[in-house]
N, CA, C and O of each residue as an XYZ file, in Angstrom:
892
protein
N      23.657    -13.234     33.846
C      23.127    -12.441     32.740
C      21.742    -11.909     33.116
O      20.886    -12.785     33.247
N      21.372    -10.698     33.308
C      20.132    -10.049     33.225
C      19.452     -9.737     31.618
O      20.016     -9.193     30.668
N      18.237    -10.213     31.687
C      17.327    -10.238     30.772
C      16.362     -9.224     30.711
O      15.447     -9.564     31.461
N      16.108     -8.101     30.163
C      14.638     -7.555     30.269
C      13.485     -8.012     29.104
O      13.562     -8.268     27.902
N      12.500     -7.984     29.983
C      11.470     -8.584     28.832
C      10.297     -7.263     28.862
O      10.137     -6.462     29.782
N       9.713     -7.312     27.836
C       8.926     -6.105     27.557
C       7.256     -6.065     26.873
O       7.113     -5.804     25.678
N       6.640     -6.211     27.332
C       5.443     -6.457     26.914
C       3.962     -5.483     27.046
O       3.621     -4.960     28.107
N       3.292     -5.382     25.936
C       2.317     -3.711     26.608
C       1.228     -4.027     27.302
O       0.676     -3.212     28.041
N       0.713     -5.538     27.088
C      -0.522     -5.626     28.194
C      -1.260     -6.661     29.016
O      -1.590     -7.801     28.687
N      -1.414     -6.135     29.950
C      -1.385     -7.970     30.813
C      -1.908     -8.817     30.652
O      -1.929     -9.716     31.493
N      -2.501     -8.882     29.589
C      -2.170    -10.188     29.117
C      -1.430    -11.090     28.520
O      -1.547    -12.311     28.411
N      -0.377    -10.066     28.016
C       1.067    -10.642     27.215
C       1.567    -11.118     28.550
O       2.033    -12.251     28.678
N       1.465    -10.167     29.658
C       2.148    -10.604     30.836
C       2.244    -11.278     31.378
O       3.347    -11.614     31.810
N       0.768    -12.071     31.773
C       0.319    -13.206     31.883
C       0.685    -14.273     31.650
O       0.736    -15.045     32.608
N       1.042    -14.715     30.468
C       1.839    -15.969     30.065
C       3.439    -15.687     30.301
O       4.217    -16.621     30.492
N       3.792    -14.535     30.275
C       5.190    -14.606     30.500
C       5.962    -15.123     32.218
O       6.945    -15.805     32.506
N       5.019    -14.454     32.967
C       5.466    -14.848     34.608
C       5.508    -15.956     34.899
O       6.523    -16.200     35.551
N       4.525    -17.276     34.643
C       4.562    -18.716     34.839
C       5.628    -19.108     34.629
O       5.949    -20.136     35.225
N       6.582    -18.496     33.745
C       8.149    -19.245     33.130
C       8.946    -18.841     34.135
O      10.135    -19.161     34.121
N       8.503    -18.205     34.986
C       9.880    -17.552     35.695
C       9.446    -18.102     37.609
O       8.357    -18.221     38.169
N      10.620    -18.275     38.022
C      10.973    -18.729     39.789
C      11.407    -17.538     40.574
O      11.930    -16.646     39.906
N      11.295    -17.345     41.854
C      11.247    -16.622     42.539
C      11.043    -14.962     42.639
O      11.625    -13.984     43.111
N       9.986    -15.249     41.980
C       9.557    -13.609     41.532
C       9.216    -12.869     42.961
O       8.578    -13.230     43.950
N       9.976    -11.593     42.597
C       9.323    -10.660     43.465
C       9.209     -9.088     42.858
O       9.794     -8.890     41.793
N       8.716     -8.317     43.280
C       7.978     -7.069     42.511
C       9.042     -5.896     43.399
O       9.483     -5.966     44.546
N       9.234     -4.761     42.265
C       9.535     -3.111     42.468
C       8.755     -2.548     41.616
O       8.398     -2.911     40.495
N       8.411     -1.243     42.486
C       8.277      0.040     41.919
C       9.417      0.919     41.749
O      10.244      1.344     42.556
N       9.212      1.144     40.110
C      10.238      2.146     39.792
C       9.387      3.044     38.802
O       8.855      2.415     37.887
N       9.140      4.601     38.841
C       8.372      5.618     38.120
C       7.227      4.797     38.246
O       7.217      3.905     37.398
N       6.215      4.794     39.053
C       5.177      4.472     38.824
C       5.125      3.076     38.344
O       3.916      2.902     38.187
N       5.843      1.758     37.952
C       5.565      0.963     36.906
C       6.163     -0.384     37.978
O       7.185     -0.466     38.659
N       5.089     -1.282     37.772
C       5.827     -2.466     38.695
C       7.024     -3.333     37.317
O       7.054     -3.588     36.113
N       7.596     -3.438     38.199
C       8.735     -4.462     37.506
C       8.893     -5.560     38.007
O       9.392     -5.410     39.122
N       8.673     -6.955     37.686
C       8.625     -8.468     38.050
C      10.315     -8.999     37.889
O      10.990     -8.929     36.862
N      10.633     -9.399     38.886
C      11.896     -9.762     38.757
C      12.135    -11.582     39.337
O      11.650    -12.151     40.315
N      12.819    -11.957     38.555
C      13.031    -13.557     38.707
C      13.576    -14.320     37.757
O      13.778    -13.718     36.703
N      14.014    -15.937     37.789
C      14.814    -16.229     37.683
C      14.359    -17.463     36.492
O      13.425    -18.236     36.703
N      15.153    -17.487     35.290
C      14.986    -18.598     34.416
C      16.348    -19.380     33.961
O      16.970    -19.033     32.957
N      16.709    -20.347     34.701
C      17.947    -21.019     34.738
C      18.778    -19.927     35.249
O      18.337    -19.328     36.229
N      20.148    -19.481     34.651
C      21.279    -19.303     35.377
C      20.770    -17.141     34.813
O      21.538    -16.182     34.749
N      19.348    -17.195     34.558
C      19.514    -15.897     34.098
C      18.424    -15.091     34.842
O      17.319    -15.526     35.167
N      18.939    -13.764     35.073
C      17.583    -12.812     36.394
C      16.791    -12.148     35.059
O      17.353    -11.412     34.248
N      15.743    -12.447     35.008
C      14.804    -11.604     34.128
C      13.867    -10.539     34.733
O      12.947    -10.807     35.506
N      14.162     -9.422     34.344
C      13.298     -8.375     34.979
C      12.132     -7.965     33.531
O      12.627     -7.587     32.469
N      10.920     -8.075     33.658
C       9.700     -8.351     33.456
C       8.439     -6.971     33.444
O       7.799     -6.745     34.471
N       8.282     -6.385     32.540
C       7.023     -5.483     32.556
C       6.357     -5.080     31.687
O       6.707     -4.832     30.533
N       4.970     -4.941     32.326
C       4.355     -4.163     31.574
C       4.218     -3.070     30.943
O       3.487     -2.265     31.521
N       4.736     -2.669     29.773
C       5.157     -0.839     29.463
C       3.635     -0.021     29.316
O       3.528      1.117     29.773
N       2.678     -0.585     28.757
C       1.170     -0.139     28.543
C       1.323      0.103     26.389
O       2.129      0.088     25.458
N       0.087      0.267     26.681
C       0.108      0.464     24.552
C       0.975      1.872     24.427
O       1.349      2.823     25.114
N       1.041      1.310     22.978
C       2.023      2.600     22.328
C       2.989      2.835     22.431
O       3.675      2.060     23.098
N       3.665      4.119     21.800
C       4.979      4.300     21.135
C       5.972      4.916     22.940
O       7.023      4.534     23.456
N       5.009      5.896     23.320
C       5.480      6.497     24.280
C       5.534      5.897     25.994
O       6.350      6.281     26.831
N       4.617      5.038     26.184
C       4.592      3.991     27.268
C       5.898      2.946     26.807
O       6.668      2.407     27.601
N       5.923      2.830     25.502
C       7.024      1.784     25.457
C       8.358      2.361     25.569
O       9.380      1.755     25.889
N       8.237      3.666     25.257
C      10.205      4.195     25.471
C      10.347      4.375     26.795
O      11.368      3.963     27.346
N       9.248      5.080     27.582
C       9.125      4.902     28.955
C       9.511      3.894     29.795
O      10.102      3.917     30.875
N       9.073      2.992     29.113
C       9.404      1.550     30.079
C      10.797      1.258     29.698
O      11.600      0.689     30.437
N      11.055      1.701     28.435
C      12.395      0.476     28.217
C      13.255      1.464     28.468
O      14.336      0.892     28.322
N      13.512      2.684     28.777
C      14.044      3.437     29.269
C      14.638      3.514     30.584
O      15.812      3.744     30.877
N      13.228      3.190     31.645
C      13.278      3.334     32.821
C      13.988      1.824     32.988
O      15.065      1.804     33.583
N      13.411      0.499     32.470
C      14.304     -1.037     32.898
C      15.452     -0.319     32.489
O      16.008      0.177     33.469
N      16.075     -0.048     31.322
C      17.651      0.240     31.254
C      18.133      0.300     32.217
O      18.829     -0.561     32.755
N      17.836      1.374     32.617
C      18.686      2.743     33.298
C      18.390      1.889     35.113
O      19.243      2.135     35.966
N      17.411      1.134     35.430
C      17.245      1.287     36.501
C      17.920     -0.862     36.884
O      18.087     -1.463     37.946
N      18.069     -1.242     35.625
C      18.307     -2.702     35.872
C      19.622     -3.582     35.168
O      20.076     -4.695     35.430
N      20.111     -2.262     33.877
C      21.224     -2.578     33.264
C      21.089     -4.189     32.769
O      21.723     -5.163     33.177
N      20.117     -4.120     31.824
C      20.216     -5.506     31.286
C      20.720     -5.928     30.156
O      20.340     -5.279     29.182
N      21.637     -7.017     29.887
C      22.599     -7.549     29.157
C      21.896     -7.496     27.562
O      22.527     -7.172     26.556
N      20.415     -7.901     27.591
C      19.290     -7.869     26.797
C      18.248     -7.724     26.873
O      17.624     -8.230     27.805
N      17.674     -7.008     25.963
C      16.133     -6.889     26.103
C      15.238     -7.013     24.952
O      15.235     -6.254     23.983
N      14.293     -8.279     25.175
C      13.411     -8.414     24.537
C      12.088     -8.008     24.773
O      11.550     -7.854     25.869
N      11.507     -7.812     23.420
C       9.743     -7.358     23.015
C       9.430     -8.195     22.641
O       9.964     -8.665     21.636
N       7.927     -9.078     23.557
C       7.288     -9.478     22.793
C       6.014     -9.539     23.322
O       5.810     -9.126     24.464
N       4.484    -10.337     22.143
C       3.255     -9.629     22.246
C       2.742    -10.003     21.628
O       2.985    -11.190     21.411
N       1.448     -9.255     20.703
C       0.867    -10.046     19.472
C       1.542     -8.588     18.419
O       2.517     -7.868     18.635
N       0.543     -8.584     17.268
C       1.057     -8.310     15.901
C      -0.206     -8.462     14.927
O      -1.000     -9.373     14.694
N       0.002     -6.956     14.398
C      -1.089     -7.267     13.302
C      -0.259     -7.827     12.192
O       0.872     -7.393     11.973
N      -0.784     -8.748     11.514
C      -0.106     -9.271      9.815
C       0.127     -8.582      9.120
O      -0.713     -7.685      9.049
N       1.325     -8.455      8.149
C       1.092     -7.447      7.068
C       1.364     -8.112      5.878
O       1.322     -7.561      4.778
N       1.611     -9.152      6.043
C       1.624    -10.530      4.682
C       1.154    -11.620      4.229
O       0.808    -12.425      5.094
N       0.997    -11.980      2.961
C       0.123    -12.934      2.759
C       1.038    -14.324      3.258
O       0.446    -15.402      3.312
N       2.160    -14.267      3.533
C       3.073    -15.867      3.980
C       2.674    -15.437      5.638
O       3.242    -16.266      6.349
N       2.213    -14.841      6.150
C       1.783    -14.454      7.592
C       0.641    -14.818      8.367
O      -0.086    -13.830      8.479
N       0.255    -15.647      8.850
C      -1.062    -16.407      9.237
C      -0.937    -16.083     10.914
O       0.155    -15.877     11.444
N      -2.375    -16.072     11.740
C      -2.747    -16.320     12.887
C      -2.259    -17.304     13.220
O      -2.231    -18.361     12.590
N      -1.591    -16.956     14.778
C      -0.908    -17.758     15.390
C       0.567    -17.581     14.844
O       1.461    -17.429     15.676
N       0.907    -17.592     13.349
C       2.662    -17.559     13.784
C       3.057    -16.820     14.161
O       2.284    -15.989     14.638
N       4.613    -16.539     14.244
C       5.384    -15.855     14.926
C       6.777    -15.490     13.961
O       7.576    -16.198     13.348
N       6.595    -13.653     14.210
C       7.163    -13.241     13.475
C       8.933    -12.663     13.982
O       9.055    -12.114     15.077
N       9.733    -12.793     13.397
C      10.703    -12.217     14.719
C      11.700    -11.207     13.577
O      12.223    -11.365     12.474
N      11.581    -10.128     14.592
C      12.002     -8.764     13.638
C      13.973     -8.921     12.996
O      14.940     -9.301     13.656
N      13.937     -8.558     11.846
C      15.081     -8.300     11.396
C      15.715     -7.034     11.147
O      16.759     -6.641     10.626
N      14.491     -6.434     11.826
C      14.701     -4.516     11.940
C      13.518     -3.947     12.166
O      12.626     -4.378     11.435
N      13.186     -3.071     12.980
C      12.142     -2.454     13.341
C      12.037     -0.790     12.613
O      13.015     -0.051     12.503
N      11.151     -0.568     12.334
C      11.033      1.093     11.388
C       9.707      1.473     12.339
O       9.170      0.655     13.086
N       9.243      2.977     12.161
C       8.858      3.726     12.491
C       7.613      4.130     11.198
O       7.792      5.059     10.411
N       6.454      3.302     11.183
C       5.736      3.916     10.070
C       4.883      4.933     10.112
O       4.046      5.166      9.240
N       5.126      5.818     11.500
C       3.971      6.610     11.586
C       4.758      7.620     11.469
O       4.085      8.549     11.915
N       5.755      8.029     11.153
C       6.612      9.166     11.221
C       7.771     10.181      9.760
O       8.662      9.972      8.936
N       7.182     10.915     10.124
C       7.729     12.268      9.051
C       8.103     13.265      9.413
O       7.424     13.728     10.329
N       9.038     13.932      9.057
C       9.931     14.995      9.303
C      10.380     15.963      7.757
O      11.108     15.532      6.863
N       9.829     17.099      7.782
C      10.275     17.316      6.162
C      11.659     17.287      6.305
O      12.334     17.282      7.334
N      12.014     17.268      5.053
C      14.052     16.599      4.356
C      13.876     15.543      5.095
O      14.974     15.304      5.598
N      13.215     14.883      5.396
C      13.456     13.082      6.143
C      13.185     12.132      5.049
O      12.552     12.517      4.066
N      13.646     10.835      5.148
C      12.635      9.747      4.117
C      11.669      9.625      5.331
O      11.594     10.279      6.371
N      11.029      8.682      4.903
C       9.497      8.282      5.786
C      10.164      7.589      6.896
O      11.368      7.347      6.809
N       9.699      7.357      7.607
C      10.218      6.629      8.847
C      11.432      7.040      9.793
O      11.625      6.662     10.949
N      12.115      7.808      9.111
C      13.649      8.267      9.471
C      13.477      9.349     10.896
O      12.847     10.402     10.800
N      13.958      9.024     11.845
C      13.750      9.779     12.972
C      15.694     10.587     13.209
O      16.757     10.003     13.416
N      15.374     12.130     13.042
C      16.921     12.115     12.706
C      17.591     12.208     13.791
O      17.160     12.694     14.836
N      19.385     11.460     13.505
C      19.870     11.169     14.558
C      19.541      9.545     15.246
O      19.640      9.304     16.449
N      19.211      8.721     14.391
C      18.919      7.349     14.546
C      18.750      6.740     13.239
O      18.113      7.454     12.466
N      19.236      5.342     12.650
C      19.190      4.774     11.948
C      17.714      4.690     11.650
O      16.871      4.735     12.546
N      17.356      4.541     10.091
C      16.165      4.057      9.668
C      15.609      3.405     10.287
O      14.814      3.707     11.177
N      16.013      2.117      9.831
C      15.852      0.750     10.363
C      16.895      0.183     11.434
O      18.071     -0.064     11.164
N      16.282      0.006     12.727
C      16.695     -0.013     13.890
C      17.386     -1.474     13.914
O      16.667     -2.430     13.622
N      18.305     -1.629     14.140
C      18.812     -3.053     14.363
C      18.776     -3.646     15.203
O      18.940     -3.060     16.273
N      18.526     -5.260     15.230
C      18.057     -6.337     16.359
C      18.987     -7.328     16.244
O      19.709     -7.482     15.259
N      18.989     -7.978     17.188
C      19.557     -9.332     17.970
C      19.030    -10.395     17.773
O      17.910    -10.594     18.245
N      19.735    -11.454     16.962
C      18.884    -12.901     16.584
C      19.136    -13.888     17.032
O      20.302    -13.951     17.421
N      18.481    -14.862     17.192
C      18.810    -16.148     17.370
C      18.546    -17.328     16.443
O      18.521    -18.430     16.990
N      18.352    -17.277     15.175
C      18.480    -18.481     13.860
C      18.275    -19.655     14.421
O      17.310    -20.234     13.922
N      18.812    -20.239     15.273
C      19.116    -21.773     15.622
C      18.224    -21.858     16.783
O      17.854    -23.029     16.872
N      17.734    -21.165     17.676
C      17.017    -21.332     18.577
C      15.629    -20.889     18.119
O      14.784    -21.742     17.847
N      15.364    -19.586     18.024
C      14.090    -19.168     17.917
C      13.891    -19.825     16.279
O      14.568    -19.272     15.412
N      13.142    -20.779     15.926
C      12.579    -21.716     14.483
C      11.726    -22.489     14.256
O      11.900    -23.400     15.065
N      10.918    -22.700     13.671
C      10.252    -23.755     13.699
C       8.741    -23.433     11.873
O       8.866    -22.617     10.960
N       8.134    -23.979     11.990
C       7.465    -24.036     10.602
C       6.846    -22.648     10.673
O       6.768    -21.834      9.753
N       6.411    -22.518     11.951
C       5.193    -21.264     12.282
C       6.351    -20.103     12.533
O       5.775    -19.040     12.764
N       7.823    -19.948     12.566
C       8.317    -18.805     12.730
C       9.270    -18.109     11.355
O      10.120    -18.659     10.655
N       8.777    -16.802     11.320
C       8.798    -16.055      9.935
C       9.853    -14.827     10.347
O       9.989    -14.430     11.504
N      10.527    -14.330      9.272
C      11.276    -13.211      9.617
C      10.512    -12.429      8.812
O       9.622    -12.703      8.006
N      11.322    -10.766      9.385
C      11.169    -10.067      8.405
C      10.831     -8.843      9.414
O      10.521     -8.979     10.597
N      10.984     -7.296      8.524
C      10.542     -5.791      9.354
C       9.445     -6.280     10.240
O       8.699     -7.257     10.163
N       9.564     -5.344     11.075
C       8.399     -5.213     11.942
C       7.725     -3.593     12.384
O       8.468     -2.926     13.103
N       6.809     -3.158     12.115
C       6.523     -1.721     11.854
C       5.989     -0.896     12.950
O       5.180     -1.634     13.513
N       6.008      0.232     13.551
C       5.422      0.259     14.734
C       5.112      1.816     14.292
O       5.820      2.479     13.534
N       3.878      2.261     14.943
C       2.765      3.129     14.867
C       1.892      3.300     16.034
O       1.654      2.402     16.842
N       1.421      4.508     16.087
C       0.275      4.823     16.927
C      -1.306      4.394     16.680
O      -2.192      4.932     17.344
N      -1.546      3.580     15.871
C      -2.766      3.098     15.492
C      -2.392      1.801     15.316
O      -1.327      1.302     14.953
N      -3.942      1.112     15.784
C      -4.567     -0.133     15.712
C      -5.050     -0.761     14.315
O      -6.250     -0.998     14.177
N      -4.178     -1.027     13.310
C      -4.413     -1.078     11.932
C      -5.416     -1.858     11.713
O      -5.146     -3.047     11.884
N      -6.523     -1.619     11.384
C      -7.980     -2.589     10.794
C      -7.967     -2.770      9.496
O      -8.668     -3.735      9.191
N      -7.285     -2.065      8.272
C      -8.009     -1.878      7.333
C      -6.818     -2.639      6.385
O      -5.712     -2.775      6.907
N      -7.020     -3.120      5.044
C      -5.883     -3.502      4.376
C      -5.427     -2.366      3.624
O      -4.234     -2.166      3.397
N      -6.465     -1.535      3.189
C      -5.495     -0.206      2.743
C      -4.681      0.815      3.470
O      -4.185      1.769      2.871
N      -4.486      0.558      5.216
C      -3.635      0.805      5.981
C      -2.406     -0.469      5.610
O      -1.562     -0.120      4.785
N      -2.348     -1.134      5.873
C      -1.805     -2.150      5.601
C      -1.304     -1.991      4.379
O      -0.118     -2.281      4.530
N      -1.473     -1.703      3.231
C      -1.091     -1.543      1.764
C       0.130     -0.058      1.719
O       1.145      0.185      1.066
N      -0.436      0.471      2.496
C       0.680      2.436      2.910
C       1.388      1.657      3.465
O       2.462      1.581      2.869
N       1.341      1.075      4.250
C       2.787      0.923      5.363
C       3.825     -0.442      4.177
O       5.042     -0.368      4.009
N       3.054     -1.375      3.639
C       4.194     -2.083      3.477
C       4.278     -1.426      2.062
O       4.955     -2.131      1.314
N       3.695     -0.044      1.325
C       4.722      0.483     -0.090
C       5.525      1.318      0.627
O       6.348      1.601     -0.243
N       5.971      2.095      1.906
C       6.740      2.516      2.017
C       7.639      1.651      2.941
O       8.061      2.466      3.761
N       8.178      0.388      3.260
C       8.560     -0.373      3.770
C       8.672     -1.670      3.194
O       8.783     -2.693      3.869
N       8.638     -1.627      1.712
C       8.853     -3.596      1.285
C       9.706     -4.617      2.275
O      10.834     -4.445      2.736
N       8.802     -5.739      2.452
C       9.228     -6.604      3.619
C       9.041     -6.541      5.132
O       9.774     -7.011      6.002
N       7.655     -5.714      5.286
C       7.098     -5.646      6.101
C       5.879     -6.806      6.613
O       4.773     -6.989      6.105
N       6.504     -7.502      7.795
C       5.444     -9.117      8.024
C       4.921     -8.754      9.075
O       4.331     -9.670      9.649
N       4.877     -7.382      9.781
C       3.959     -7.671     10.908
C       4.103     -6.180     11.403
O       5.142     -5.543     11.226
N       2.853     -5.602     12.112
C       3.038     -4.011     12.701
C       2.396     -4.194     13.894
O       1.366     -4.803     14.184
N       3.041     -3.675     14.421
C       2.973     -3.097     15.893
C       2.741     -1.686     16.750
O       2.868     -0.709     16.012
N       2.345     -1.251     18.520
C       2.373      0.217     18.644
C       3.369     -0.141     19.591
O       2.964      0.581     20.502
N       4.228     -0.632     20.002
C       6.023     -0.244     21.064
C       6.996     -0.645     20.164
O       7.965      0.107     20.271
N       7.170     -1.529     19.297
C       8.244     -2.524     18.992
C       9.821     -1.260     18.441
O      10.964     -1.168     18.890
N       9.120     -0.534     17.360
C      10.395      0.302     17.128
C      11.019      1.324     18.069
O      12.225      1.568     18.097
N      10.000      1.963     18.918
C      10.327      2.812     19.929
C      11.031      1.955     21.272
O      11.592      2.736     22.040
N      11.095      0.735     21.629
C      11.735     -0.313     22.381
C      13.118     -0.118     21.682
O      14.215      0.129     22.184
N      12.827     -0.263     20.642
C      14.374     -0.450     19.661
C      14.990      0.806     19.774
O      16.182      0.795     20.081
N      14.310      2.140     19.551
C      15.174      3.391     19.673
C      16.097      3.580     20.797
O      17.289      3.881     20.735
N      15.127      3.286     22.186
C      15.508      3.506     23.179
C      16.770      2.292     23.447
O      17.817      2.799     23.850
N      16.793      1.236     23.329
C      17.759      0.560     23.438
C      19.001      0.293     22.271
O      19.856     -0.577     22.440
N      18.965      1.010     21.298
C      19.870      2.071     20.539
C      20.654      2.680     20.553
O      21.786      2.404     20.154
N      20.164      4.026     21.169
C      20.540      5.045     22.156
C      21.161      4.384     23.457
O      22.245      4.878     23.768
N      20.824      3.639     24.064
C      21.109      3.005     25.131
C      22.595      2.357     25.411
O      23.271      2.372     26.440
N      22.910      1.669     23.861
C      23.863      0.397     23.326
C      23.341     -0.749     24.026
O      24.122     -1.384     24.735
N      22.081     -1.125     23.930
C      21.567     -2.398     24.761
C      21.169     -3.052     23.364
O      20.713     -2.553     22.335
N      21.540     -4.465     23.741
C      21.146     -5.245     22.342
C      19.426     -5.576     22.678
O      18.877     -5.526     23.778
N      18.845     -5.903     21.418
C      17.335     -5.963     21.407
C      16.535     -6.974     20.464
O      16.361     -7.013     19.246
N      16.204     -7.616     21.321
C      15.628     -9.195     19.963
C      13.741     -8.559     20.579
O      13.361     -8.033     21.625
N      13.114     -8.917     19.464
C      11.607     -8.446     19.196
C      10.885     -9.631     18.368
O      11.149     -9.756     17.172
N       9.978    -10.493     19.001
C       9.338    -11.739     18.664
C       7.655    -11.441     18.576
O       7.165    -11.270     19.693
N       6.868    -11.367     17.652
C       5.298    -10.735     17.897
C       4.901    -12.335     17.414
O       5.554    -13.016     16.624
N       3.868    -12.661     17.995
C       2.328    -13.253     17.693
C       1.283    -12.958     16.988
O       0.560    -12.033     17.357
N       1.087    -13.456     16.200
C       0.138    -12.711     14.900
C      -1.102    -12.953     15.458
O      -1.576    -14.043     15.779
N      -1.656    -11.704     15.561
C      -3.363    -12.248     16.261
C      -4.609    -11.430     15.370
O      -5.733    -11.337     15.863
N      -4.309    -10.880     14.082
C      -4.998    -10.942     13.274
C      -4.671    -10.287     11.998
O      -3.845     -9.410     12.253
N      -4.945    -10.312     10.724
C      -4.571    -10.010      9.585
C      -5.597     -9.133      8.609
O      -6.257     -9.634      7.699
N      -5.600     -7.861      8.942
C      -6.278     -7.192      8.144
C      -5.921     -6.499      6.992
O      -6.447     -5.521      6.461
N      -4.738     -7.294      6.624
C      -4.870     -7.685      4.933
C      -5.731     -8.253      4.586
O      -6.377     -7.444      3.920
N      -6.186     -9.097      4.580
C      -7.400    -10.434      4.320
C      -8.674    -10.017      4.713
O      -9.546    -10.803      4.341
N      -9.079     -9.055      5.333
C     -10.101     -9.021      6.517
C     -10.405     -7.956      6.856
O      -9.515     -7.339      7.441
N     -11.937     -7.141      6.642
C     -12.422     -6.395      7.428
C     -12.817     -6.583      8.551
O     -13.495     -5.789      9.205
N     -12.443     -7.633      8.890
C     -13.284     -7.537     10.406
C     -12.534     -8.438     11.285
O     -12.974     -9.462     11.807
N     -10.825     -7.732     11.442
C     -10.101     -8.676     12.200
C     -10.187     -8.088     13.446
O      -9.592     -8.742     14.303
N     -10.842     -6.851     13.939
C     -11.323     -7.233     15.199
C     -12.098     -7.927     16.010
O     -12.241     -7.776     17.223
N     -12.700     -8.858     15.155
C     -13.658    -10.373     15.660
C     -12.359    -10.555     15.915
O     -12.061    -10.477     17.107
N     -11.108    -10.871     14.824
C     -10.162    -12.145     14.708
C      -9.074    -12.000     15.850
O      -8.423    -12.939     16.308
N      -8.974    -10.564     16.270
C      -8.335     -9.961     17.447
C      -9.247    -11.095     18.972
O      -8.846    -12.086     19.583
N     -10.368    -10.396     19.046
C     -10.945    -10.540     20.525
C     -10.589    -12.508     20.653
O     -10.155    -13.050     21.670
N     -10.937    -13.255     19.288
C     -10.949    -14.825     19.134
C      -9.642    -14.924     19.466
O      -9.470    -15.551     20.511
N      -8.804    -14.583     19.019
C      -7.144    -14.984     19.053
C      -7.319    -15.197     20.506
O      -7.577    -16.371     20.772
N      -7.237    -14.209     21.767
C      -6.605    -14.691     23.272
C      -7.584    -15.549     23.706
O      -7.174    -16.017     24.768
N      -9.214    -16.231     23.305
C      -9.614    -17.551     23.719
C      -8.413    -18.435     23.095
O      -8.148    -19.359     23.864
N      -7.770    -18.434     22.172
C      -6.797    -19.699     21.959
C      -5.409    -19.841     22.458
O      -4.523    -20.616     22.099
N      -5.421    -18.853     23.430
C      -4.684    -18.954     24.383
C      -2.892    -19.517     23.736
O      -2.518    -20.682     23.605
N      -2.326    -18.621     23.527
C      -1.260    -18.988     22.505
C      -0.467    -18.897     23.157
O       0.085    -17.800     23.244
N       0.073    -20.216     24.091
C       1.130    -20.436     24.929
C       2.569    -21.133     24.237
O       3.766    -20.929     24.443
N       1.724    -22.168     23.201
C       3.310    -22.080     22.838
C       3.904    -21.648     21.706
O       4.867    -22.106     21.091
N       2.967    -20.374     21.432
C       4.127    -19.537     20.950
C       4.817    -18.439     21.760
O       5.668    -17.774     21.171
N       4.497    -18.117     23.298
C       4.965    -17.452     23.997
C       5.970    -18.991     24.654
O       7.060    -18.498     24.941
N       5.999    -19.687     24.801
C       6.879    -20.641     25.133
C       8.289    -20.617     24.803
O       9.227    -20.827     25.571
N       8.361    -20.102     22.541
C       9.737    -19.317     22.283
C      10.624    -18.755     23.534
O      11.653    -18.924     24.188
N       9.649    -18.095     23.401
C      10.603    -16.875     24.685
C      11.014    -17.809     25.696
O      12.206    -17.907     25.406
N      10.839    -18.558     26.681
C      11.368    -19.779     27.745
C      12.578    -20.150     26.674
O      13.683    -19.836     27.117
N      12.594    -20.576     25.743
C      13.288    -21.939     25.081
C      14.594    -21.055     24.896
O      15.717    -21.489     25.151
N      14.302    -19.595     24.362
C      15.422    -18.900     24.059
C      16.291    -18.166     25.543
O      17.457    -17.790     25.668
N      15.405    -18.177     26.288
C      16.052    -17.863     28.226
C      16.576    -19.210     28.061
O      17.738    -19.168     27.658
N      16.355    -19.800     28.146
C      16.908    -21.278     28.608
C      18.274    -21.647     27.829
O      19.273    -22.115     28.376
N      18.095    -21.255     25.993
C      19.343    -21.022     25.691
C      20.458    -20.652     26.544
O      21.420    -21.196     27.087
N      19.893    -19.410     26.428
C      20.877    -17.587     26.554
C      21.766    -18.266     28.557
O      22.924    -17.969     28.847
N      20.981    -18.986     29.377
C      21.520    -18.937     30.542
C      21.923    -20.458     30.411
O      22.529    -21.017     31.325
């Protein structure tokens, strides 16, 4: 079983490679791809960079260039709920598009693709006190403010966490017919908070390994 994993910046990356054995590196379009092995499964591994358009890029190019059985996103996450705290972990039950309009569209609706993009779960594996379901929202901005935060979840009720790749990962592997599970790390909540870019830069001193650990437990499943 081939795995792709998808992440926008190296430091997500960072914790992800330690899990994996006999890594070795390609260039494909410009973009290194980490390839190696977690139990009986080959995980191919990259960095896509921020945003909507680095992320279709990447998950485009792994498709097409590695044919993987699955592909997961994961990373941190701004909060968009009050049951949503630093440090947990949110894992998408559909990904939407909140930065996007089209007149005759509803909000989010990219036409020629489902609203709400559908994902791949794991219930019994990926669980624990700190892991939350629910939408996951993705946009071209770095949401600071709670009245950003307040627009996105009235046009989206059940929105626990926003992101800039997560839905555009999902389009592309859509389009693709590649199944797609999406797991974020909450690393700050500016619902609560003007000033969760302190709560941003503090989050990676606490070094949040085992909630990137999920991801191992669910490879380890899956192979």
């Amino acid at each position: 079983m081939t795995i792709g994993i998808i992440v926008a910046m190296s430091k997500e990356l960072g914790l992800i490679l330690p899990m994996l054995g006999n890594l070795t590196t390609e260039q494909r379009g410009g973009t290194t791809f980490h390839i190696g092995t977690l139990g009986s499964c080959r995980v191919v591994a990259m960095e896509c960079g921020i945003g909507k358009v680095n992320a279709a890029i990447g998950a485009t190019t792994l498709i097409d260039s590695y044919s993987p059985d699955l592909v997961i996103n994961t990373g941190v996450a701004a909060g968009a709920s009050s049951d949503v705290a630093v440090m947990d972990v949110v894992v998408a039950t559909g990904l939407v598009h909140h930065d996007f309009w089209c007149i005759g569209e509803e909000w989010g609706h990219v036409p020629g693709s489902p609203l709400v993009f559908p994902v791949t779960d794991y219930p019994e594996t990926v669980a624990g006190d700190h892991v939350k379901r629910g939408l996951i929202a993705t946009g071209e901005l770095f949401i600071t403010r709670k009245e950003e935060v307040d627009l996105i979840c009235s046009r989206f009720p059940g929105v626990k966490a926003i992101d800039m790749e997560s839905a555009a990962i999902a389009q592309a592997c859509s389009l693709r017919g590649v199944p797609f599970f999406c797991m974020r790390v909450i690393s700050d909540s500016p619902w609560s908070s003007h000033d969760n870019s302190r709560q941003y830069e503090d989050f990676w001193e606490d070094a949040p390994r085992h909630s990137f650990s999920l991801v191992s437990n669910l490879l380890e499943r899956l192979s």
